[in-house]
TORKOL-4160 file (C-alpha; in steps of 0.2 Angstrom, whole numbers, padded with zeros to 4 digits, m for minus):
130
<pt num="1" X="m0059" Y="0137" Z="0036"/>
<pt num="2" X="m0044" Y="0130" Z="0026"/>
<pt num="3" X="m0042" Y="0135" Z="0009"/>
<pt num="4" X="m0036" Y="0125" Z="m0007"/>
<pt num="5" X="m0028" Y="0133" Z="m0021"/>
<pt num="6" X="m0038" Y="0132" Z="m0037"/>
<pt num="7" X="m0030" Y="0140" Z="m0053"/>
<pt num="8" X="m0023" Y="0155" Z="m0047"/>
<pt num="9" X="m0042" Y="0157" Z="m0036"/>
<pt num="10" X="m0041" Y="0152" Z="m0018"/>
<pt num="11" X="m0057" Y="0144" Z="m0013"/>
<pt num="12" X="m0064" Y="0140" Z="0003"/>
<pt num="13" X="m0065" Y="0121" Z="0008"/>
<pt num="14" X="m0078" Y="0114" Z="0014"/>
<pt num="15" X="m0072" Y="0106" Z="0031"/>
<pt num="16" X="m0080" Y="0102" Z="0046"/>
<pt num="17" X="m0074" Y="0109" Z="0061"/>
<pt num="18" X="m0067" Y="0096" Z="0070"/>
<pt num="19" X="m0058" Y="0088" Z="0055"/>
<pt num="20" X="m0048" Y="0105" Z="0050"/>
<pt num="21" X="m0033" Y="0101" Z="0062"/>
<pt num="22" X="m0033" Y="0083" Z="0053"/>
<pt num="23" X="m0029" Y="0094" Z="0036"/>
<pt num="24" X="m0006" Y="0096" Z="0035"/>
<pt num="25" X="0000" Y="0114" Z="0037"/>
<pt num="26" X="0007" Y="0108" Z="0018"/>
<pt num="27" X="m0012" Y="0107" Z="0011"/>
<pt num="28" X="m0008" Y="0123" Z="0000"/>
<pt num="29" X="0008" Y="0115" Z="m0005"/>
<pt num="30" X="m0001" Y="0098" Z="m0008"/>
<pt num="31" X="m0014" Y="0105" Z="m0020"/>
<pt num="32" X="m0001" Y="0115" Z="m0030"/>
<pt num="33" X="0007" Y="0099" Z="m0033"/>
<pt num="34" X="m0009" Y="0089" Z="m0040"/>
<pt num="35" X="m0012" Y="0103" Z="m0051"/>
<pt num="36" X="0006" Y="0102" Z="m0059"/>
<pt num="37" X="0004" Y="0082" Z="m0059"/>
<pt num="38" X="m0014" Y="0085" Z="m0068"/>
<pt num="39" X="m0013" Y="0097" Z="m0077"/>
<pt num="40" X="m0028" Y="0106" Z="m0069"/>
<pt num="41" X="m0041" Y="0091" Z="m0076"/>
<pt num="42" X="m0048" Y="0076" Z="m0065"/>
<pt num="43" X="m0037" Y="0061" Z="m0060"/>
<pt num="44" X="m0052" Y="0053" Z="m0058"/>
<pt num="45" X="m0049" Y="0035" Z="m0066"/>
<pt num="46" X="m0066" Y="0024" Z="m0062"/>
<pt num="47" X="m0061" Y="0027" Z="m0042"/>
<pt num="48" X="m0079" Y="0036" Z="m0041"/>
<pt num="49" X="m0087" Y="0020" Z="m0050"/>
<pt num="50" X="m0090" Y="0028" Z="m0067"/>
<pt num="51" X="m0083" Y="0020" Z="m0083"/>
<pt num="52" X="m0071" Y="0035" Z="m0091"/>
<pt num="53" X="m0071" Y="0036" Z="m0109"/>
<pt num="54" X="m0051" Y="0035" Z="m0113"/>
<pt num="55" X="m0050" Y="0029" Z="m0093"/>
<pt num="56" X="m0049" Y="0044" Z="m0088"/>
<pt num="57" X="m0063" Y="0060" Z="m0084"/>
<pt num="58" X="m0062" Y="0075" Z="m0095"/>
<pt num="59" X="m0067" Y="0087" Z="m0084"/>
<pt num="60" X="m0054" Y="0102" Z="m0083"/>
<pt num="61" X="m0052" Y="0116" Z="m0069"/>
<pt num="62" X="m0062" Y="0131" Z="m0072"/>
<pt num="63" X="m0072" Y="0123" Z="m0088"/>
<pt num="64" X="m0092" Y="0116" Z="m0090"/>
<pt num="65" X="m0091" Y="0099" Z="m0084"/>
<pt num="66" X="m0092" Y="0087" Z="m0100"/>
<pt num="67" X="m0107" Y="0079" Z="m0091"/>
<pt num="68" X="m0116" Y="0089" Z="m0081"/>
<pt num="69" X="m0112" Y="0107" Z="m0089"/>
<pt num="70" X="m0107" Y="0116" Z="m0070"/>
<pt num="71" X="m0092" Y="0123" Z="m0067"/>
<pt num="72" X="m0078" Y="0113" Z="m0063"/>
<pt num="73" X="m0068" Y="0115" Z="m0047"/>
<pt num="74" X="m0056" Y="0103" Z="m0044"/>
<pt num="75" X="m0052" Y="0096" Z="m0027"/>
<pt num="76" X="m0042" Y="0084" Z="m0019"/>
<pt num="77" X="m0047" Y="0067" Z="m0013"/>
<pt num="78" X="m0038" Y="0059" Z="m0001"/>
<pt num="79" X="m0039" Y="0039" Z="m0001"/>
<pt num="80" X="m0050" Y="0031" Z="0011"/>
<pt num="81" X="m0044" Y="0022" Z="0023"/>
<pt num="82" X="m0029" Y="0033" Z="0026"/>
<pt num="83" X="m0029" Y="0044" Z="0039"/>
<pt num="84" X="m0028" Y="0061" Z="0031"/>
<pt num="85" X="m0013" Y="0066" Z="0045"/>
<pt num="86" X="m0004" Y="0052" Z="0038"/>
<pt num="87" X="m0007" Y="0054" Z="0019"/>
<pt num="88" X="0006" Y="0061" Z="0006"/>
<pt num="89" X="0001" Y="0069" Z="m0013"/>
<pt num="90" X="0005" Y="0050" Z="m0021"/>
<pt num="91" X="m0012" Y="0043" Z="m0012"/>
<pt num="92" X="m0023" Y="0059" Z="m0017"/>
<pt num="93" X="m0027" Y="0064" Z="m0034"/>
<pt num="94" X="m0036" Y="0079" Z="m0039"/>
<pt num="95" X="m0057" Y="0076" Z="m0043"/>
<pt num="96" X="m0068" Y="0087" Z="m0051"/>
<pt num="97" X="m0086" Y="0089" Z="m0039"/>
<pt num="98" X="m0093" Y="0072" Z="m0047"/>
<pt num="99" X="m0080" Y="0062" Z="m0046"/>
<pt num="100" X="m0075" Y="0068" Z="m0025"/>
<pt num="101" X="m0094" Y="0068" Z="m0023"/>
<pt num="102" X="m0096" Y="0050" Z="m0030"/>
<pt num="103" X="m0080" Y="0043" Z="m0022"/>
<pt num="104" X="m0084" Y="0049" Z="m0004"/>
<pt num="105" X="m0104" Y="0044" Z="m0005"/>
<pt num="106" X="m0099" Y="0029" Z="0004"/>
<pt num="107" X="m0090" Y="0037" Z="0018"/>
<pt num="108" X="m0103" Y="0051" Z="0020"/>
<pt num="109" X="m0114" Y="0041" Z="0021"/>
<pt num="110" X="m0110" Y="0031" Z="0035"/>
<pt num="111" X="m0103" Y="0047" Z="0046"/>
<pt num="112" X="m0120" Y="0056" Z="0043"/>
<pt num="113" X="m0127" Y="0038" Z="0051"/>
<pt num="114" X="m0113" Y="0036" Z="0065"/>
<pt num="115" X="m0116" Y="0054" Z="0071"/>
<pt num="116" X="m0137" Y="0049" Z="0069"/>
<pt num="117" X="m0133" Y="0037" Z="0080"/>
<pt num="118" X="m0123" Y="0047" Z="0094"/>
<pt num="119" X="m0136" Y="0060" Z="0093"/>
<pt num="120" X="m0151" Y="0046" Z="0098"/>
<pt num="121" X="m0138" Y="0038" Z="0111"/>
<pt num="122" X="m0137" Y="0054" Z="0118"/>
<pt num="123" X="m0156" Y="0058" Z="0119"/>
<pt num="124" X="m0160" Y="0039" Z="0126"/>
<pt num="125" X="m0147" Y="0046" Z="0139"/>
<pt num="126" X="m0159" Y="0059" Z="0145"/>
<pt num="127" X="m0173" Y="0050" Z="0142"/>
<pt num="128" X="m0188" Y="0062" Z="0137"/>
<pt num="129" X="m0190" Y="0077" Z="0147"/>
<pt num="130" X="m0208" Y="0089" Z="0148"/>
């Protein structure tokens, strides 16, 4: 598993497999880098579809969530429509849980149905069998 640098805490990230050569051998470096730009509190400016009061979430690295009271771990999120291999710090910015979560919804979403729909193909394939 690739790890992200959190704070001073390394943490594991939840990858799947056959994305984790897709991740730059600079990850490490690349989260360092959104910490220092962020100063270890969300980016997040509406990107995830909720209204920021002051434009900006206040969730902070390590903290209670100002919402939803868990622990923050900040992340980064990686623009969608970029390939992650060809991606750079500028189009990421660091997210607390609720504001990644929100903000990749859409693209969960439709790989949980694409890989739905490669498991059916693959069973019409065989057809079914006693």
């Amino acid at each position: 598993m690739l790890h992200g640098m959190t704070g001073t805490r390394e943490v594991a990230m939840p990858i799947r497999p056959e994305n984790r050569a897709r991740y730059p051998k600079t990850w490490k470096a690349m989260v360092a880098s959104a910490r220092e730009r962020s100063g270890d509190r969300c980016e997040c400016d509406g990107r995830c579809g909720l209204d920021h009061e002051g434009g900006r979430c206040g969730a902070v690295n390590h903290q209670p969530h100002p919402v939803t009271g868990s622990k923050v771990v900040l992340t980064l999120a990686h623009e969608h429509g970029v390939p992650l291999e060809e991606t750079s710090i500028e189009r990421m910015f660091h997210a607390c849980q609720q504001c990644h979560n929100r903000y990749d919804a859409p693209m969960r979403r439709a790989g949980i149905q694409q890989r739905a729909k490669a498991a059916m193909a693959i069973a019409d394939m065989f057809g079914d069998r006693p």
